[in-house]
VMD Tcl script that builds the backbone (N, CA, C; Angstrom):
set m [mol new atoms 177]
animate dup $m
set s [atomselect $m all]
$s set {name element resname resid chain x y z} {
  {N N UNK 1 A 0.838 -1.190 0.000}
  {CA C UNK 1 A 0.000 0.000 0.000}
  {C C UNK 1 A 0.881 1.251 0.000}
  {N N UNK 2 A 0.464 2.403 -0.519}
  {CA C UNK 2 A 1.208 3.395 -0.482}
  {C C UNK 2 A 0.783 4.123 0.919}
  {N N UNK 3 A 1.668 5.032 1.274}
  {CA C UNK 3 A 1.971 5.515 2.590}
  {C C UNK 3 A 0.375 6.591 3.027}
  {N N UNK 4 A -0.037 6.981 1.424}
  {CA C UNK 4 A -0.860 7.921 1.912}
  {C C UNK 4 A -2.489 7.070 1.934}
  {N N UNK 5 A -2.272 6.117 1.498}
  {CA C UNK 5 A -3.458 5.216 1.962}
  {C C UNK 5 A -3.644 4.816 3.254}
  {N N UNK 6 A -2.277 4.249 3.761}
  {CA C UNK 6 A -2.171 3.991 5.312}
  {C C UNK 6 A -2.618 4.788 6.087}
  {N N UNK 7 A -2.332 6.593 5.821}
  {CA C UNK 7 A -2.637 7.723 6.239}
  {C C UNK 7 A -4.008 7.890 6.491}
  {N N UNK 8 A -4.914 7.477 5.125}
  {CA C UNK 8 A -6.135 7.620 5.213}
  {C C UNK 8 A -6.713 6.879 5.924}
  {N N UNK 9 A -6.525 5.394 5.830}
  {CA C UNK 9 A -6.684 3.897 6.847}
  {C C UNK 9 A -6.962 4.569 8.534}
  {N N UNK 10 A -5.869 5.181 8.732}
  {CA C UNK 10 A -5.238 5.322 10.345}
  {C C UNK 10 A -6.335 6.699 10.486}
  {N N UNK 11 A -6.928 7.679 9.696}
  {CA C UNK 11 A -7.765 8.470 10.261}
  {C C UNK 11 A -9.136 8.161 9.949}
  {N N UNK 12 A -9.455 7.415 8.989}
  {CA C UNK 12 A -10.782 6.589 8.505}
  {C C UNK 12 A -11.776 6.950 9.790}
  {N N UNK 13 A -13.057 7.694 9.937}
  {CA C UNK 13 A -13.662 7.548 10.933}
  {C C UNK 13 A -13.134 8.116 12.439}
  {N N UNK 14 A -12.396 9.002 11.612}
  {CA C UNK 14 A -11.779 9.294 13.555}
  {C C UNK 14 A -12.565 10.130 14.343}
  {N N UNK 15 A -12.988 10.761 13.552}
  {CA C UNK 15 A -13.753 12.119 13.897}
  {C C UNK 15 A -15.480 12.021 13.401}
  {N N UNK 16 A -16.225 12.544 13.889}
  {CA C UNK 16 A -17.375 12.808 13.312}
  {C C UNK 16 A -17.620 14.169 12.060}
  {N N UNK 17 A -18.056 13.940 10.829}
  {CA C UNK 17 A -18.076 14.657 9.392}
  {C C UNK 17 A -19.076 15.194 9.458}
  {N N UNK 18 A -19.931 15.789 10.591}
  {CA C UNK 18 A -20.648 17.290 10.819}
  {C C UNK 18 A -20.425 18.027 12.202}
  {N N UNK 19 A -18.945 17.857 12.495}
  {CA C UNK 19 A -18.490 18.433 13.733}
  {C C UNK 19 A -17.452 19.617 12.719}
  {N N UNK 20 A -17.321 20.850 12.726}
  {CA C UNK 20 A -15.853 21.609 12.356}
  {C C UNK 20 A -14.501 21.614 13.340}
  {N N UNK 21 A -13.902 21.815 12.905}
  {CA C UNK 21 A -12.532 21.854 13.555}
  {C C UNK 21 A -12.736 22.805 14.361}
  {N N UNK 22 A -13.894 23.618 14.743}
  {CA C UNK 22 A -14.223 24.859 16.221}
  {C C UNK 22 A -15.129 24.284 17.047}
  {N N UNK 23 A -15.739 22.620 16.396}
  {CA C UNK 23 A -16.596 22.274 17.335}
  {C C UNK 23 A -18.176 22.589 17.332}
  {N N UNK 24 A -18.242 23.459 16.061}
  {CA C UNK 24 A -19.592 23.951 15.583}
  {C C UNK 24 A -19.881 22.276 14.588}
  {N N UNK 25 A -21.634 23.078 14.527}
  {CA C UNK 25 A -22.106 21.986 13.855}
  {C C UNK 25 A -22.040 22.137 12.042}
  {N N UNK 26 A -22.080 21.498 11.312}
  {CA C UNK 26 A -21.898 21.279 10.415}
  {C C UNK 26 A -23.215 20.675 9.394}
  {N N UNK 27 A -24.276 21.703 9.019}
  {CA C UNK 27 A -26.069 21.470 8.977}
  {C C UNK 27 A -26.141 21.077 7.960}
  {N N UNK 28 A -26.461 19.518 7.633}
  {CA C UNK 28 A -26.813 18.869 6.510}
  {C C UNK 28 A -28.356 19.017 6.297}
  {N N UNK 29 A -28.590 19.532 4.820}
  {CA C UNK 29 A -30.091 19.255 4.302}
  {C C UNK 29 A -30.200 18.616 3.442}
  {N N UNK 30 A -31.620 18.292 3.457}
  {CA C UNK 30 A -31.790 16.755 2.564}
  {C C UNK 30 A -32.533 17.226 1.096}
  {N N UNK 31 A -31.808 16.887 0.444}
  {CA C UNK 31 A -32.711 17.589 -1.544}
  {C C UNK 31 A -34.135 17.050 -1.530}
  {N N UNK 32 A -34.723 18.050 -2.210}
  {CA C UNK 32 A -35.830 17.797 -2.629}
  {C C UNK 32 A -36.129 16.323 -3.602}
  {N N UNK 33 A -36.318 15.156 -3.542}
  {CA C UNK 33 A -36.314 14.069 -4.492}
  {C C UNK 33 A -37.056 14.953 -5.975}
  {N N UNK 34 A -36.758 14.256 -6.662}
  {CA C UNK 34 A -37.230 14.308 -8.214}
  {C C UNK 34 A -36.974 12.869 -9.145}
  {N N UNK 35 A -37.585 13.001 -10.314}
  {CA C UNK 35 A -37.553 12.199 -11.333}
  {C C UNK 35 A -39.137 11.225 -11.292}
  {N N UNK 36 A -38.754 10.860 -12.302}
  {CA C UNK 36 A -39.925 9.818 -13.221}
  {C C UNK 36 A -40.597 9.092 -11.929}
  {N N UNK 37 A -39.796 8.165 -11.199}
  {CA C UNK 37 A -40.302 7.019 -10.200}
  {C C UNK 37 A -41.301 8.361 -9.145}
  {N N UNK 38 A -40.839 9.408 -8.580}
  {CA C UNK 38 A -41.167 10.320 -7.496}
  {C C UNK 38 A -42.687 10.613 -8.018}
  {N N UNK 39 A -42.489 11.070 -9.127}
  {CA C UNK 39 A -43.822 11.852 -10.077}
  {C C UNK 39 A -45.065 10.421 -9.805}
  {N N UNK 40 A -44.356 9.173 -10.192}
  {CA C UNK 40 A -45.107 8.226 -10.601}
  {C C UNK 40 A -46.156 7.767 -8.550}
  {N N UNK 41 A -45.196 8.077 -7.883}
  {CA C UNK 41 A -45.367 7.664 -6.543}
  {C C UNK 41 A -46.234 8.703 -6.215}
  {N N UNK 42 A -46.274 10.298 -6.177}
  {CA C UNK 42 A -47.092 11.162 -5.789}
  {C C UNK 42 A -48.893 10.581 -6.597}
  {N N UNK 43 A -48.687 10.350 -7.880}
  {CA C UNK 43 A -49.820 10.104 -8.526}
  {C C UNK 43 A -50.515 9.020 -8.131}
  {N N UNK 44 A -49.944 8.342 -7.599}
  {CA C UNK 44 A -50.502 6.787 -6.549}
  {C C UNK 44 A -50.859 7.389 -5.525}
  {N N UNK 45 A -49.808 7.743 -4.613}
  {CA C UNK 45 A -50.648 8.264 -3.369}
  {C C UNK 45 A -51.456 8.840 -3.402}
  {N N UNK 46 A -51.944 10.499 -4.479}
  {CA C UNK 46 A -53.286 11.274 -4.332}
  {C C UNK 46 A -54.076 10.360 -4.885}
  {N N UNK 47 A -53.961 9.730 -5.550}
  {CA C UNK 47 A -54.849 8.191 -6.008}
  {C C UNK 47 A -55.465 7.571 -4.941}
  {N N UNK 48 A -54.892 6.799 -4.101}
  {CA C UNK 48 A -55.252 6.078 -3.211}
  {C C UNK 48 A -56.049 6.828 -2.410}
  {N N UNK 49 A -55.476 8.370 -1.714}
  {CA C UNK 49 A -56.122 8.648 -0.922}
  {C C UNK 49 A -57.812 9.420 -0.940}
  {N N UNK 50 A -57.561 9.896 -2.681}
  {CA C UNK 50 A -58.833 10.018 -3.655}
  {C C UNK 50 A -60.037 8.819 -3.320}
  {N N UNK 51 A -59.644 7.375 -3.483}
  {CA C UNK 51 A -60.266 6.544 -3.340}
  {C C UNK 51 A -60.810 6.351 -1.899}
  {N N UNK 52 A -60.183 6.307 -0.421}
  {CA C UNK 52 A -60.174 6.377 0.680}
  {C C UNK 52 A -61.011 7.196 1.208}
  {N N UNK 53 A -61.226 8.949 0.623}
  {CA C UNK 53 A -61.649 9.780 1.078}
  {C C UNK 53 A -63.342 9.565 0.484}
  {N N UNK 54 A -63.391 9.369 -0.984}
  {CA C UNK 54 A -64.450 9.220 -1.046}
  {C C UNK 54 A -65.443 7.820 -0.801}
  {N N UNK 55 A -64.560 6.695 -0.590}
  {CA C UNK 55 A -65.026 5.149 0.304}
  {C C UNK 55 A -65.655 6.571 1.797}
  {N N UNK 56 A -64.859 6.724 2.328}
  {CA C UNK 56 A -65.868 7.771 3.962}
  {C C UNK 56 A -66.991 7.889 3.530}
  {N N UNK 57 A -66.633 9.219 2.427}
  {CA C UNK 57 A -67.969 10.363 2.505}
  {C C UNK 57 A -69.281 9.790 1.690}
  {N N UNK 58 A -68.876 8.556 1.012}
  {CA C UNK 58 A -70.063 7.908 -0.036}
  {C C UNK 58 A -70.897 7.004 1.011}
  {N N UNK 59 A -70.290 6.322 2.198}
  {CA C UNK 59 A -71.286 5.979 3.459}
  {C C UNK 59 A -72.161 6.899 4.147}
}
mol reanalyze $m
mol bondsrecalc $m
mol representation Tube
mol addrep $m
């Protein structure tokens, strides 16, 4: 192995990767999802719950 792999090996995980070097936090946000499958999943769910709402109100 080369020396600077070992390097990386020996700090791998040493630290926590939303702490800064002052000890502040480090604020991860999460993306908005997108694409084909997301689109396809929203249109199911108002689907389903289309069906659900009016199964109630038709009793």
């Amino acid at each position: 192995m080369r020396e600077e792999d070992l390097l990386h090996a020996e700090t791998f995980r040493d630290r926590v990767s939303t702490v800064t070097e002052k000890g502040g936090r480090t604020w991860i946000y999460a993306l908005k999802p997108f694409g084909k499958w997301t689109n396809y999943r929203k249109i199911i769910a108002y689907s389903y719950l289309l069906v659900f709402l009016s199964c109630l109100l038709s009793k």
